[in-house]
VOZA-379088 format. One line per field, with one value per residue (C-alpha): residue number from 0; x, y, z. Coordinates in nm, 4 decimals, always signed. Layout:
# VOZA-379088
i <- (NUM:...)
x <- (X:...)
y <- (Y:...)
z <- (Z:...)
***
This chain:
# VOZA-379088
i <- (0:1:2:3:4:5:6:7:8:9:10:11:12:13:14:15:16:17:18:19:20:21:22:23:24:25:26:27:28:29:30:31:32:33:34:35:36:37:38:39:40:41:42:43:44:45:46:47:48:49:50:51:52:53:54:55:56:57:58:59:60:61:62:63:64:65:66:67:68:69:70:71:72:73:74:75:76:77:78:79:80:81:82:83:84:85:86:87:88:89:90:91:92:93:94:95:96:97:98:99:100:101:102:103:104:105:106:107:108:109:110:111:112:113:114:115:116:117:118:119:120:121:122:123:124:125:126:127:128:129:130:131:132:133:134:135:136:137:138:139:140:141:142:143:144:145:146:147:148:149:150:151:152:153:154:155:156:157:158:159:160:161:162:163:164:165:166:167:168:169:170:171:172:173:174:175:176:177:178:179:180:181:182:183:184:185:186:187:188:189:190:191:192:193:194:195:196:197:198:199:200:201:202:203:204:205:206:207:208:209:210:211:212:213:214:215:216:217:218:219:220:221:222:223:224:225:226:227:228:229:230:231:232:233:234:235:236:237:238:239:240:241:242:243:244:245:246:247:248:249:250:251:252:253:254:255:256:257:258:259:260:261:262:263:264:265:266:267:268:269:270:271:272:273:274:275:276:277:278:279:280:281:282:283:284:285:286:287:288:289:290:291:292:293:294:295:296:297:298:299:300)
x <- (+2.6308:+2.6206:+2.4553:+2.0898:+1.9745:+1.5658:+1.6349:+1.7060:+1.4116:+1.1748:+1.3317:+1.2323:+0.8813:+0.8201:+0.9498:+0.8179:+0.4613:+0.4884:+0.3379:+0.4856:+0.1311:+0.1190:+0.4722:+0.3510:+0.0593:+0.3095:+0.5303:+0.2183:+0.4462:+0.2600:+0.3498:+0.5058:+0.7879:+0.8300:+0.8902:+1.1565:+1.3282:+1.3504:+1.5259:+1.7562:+1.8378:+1.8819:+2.0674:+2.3309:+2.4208:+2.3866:+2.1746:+1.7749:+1.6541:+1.3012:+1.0396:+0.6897:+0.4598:+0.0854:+0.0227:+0.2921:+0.6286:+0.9018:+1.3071:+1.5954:+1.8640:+2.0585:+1.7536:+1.7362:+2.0923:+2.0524:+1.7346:+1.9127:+2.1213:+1.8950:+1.6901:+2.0200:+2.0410:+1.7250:+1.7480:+2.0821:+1.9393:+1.6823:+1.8981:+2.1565:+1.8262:+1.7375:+2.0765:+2.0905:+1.7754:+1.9169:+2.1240:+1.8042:+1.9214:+2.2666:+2.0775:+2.1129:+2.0584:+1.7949:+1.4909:+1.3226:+1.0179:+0.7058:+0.3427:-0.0021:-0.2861:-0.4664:-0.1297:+0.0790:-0.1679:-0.3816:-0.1768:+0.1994:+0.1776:+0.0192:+0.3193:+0.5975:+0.6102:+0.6772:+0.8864:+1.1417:+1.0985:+1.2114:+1.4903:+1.5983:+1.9336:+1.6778:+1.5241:+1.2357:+1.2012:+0.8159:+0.6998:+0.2884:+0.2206:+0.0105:+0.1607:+0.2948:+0.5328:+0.6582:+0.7212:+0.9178:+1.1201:+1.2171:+1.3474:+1.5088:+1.6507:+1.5111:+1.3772:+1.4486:+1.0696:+0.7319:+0.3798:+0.0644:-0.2541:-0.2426:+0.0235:+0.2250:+0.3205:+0.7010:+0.9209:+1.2115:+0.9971:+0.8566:+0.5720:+0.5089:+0.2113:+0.2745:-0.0133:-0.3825:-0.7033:-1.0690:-1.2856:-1.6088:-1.9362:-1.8453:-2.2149:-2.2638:-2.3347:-2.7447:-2.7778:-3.0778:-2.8136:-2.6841:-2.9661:-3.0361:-2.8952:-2.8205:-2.7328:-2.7991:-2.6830:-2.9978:-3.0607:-2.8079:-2.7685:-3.0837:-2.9144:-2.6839:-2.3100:-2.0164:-1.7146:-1.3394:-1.2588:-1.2388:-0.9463:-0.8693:-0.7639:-1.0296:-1.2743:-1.1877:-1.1682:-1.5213:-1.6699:-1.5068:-1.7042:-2.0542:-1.9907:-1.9456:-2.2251:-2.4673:-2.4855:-2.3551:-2.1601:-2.3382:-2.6761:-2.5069:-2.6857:-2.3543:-2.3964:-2.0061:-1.6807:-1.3629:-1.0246:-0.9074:-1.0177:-1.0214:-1.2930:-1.4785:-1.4853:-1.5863:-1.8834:-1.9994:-1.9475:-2.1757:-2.4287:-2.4346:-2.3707:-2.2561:-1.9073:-1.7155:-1.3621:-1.0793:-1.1378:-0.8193:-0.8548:-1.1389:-0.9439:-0.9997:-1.3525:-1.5128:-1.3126:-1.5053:-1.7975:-1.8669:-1.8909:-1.9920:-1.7930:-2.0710:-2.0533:-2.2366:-2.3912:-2.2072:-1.9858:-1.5956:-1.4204:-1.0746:-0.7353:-0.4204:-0.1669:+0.2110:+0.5895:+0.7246:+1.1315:+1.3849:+1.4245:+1.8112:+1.8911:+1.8887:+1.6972:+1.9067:+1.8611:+1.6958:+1.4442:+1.3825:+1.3406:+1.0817:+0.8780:+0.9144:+0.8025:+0.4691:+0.4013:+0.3470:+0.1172:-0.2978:-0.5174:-0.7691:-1.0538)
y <- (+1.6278:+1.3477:+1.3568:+1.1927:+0.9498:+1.0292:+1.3722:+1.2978:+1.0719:+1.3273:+1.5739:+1.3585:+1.2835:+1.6667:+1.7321:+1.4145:+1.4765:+1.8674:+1.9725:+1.9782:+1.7727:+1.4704:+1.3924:+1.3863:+1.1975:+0.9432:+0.9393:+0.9558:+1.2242:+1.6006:+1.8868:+2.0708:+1.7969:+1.7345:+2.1154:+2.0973:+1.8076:+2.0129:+2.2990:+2.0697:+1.9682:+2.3469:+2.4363:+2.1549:+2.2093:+2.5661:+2.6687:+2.6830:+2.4063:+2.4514:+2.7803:+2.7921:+3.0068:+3.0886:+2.8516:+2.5827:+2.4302:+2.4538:+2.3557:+2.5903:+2.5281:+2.3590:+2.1573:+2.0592:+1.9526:+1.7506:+1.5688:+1.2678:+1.2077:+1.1829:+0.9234:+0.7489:+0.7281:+0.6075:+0.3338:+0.2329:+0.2026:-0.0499:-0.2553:-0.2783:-0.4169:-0.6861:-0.7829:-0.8046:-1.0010:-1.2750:-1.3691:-1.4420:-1.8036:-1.6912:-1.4128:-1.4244:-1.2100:-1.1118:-0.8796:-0.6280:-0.5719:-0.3693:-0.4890:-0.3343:-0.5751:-0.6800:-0.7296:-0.8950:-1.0961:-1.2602:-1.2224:-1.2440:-1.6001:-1.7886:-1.5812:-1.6334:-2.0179:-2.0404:-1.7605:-1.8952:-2.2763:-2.0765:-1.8687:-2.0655:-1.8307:-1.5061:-1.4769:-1.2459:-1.0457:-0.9024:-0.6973:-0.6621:-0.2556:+0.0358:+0.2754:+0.5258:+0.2965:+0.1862:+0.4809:+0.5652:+0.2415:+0.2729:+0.6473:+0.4962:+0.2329:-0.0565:-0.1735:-0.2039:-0.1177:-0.1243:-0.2898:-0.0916:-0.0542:+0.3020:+0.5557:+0.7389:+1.1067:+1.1677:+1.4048:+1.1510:+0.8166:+0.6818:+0.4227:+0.1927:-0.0110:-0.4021:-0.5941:-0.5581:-0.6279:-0.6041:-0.5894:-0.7999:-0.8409:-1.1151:-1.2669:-1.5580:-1.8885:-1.8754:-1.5505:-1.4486:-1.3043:-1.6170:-1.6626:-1.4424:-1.4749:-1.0896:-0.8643:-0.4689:-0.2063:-0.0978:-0.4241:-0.4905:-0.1713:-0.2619:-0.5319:-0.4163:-0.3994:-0.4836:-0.2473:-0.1579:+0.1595:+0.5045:+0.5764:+0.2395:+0.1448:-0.1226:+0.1747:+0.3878:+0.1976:+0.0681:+0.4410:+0.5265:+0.3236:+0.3722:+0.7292:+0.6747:+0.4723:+0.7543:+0.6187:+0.8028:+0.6160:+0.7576:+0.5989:+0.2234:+0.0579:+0.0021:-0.2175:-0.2408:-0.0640:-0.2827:-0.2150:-0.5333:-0.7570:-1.0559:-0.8931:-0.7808:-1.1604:-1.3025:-1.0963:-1.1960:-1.5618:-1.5079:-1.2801:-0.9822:-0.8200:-0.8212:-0.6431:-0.5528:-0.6486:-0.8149:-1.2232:-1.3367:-1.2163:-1.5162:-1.7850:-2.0375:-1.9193:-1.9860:-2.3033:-2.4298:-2.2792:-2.0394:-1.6989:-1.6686:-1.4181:-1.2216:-0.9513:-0.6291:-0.5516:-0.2929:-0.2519:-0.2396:-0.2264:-0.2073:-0.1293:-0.1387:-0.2317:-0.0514:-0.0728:+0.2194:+0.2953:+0.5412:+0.7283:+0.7832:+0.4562:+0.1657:-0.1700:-0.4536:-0.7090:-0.9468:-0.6625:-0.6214:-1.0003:-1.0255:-0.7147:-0.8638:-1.1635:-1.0037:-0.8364:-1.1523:-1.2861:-1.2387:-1.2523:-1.5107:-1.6299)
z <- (+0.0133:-0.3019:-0.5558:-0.4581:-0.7197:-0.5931:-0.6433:-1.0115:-1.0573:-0.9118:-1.1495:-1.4426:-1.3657:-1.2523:-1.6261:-1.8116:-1.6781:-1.7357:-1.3312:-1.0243:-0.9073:-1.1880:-1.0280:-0.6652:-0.7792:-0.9306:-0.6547:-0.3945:-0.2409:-0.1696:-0.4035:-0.1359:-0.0614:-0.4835:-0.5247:-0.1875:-0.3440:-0.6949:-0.5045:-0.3278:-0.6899:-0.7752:-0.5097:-0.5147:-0.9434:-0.8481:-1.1605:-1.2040:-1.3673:-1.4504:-1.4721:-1.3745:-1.5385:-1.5085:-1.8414:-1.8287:-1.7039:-1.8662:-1.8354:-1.8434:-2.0234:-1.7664:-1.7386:-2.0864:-2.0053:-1.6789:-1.8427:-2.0359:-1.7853:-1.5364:-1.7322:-1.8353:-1.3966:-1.3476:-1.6305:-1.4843:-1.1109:-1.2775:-1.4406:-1.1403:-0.9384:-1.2277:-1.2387:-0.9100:-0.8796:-1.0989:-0.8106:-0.5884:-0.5681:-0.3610:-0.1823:+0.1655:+0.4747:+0.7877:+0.6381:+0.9629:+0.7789:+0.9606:+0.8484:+0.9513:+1.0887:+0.8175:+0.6149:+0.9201:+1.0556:+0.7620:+0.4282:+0.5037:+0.6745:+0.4531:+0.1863:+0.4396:+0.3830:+0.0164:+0.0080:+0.2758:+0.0735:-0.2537:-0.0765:+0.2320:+0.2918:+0.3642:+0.7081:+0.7858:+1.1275:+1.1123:+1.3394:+1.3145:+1.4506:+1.2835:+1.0439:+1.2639:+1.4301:+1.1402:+1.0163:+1.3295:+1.3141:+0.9542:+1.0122:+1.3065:+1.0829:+1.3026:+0.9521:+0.6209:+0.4725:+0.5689:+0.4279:+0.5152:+0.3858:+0.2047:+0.0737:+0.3155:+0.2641:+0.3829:+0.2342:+0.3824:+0.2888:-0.1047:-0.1193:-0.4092:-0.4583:-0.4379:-0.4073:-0.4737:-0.2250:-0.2271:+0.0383:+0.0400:+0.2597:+0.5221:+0.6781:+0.9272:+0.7796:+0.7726:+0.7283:+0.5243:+0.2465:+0.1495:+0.0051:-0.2430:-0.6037:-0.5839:-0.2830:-0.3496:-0.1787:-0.0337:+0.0933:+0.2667:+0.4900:+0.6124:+0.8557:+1.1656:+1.0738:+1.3283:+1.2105:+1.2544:+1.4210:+1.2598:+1.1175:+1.0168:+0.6604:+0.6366:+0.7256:+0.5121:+0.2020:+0.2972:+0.3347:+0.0359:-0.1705:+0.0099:-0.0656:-0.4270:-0.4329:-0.2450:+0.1048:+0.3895:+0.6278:+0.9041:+0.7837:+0.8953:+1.1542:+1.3581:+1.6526:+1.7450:+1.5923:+1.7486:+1.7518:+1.5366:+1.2406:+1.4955:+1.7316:+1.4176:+1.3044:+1.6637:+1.6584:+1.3101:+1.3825:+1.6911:+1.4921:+1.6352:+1.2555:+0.9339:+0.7983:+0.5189:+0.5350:+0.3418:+0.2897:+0.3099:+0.7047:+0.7340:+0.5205:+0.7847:+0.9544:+0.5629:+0.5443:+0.9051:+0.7720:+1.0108:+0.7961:+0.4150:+0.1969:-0.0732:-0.3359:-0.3298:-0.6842:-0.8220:-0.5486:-0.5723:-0.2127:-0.4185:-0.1984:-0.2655:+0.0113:+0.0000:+0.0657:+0.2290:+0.2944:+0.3137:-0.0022:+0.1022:+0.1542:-0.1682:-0.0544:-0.0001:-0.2628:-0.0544:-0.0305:-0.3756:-0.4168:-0.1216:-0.2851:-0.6506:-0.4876:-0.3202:-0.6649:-0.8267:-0.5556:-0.5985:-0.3081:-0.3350:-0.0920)
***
């Protein structure tokens, strides 16, 4: 088996950050598939490269050894990409990317349309399905990478953060909230809510933050949960409740004037949405472009 080049990299974080868990923090990989990647490492030099003790981590000498080199690696993998990069103007090629809801359905269109103006010679295949699936199509290599809404934990797989989103309270247009200058908390569970389905990133991120604040999730006055962002929408357009979800999902309903979008004092919905691929397999550079490309994008409503 070759050399793997993510082996290495975990190998330097792990070392760098001094814990086997700082690394799969970094990496949002669990501890358990860092430390089975380390003794992959091991096993393929042959020799133990690092000791765990009660107090601290610390190298052998073969790791001391392997260390530079393995930074050298990971510095020359990121300048092959830039390099590469540079070239964006001749790329060319047919991207399979997987997106979840939210992602496929209300941010990558309106994204899709200057990308292809800037790079006309890259075509994009998207396929809009929930996490698992794309999961299973990118081990299946139906796709190159995947965007979903929160960190996936493969040992075969590595997710990276690319863009930034925040939720907000989305009202129908009349509502008594529009009104006020300043919309607390406390006020504003007092109205019935129309929500996504448990389980759902949107739903999460939303409890998340009611929890932090001291509210139970449980204590919502939830009229509806629905299977999809555009249900959730219908229903607060026709008043039966209010929701928190991401604005650029109702774009075009604020633009007609048919929902408001309002912020919760001292509430922070924040999400980030990922890329997930292969770890054994490098991105095409067409890849890299598109991600670099979604990186430099903010989310506005």
């Amino acid at each position: 088996m070759p050399l793997n080049y993510h082996q290495l990299h975990i190998f330097y974080l792990v070392a760098e950050q001094g814990s086997f868990s700082a690394a799969a923090q970094a990496l949002h990989m669990t501890q358990p598939a860092v430390t089975m990647q380390i003794q992959a490492l091991e096993d393929y030099f042959g020799s133990k490269l690092l000791i765990r003790s009660t107090k601290k981590l610390e190298l052998t000498e073969a790791g001391r050894a392997l260390l530079p080199y393995a930074k050298d690696a990971i510095g020359l993998m990121r300048s092959t990409e830039e390099a590469m990069a540079a070239f964006a103007a001749k790329l060319q090629g047919r991207l399979q990317l997987g997106a979840s809801l939210t992602i496929g359905e209300y941010v990558l269109p309106r994204l899709l349309g200057p990308f292809g103006k800037q790079y006309p010679d890259i075509s994009i295949a998207l396929k809009v399905m929930n996490t698992a699936q794309i999961m299973d199509e990118i081990a299946g290599h139906q796709l190159n990478f995947g965007l979903v809404e929160a960190p996936v934990h493969h040992p075969d797989m590595i997710s990276e953060p690319v863009m930034a989103d925040e939720l907000k309270l989305i009202v129908p247009s009349g509502h008594p909230l529009t009104a006020r200058e300043r919309i607390t908390l406390e006020e504003v569970v007092t109205y019935p809510f129309v929500l996504r389905e448990k389980g759902s990133g949107t739903r999460q991120v939303m409890e998340t933050e009611l929890i932090r604040l001291g509210f139970q999730p449980e204590r919502l006055d939830t009229t509806m949960e629905l299977g999809s962002t555009g249900a959730v929408k219908s229903a607060v357009e026709a008043g039966l409740g209010i929701t928190i979800i991401s604005p650029s999902s109702v774009k075009h309903e604020r633009e007609l004037g048919l929902v408001e979008v309002l912020d919760i004092e001292d509430a922070r919905f924040k999400r980030q949405f990922y890329s997930v691929h292969l770890k054994s397999m490098l991105l095409p550079g067409s890849a890299v472009t598109f991600l670099n490309y979604l990186r430099e994008q903010t989310l506005t409503i």
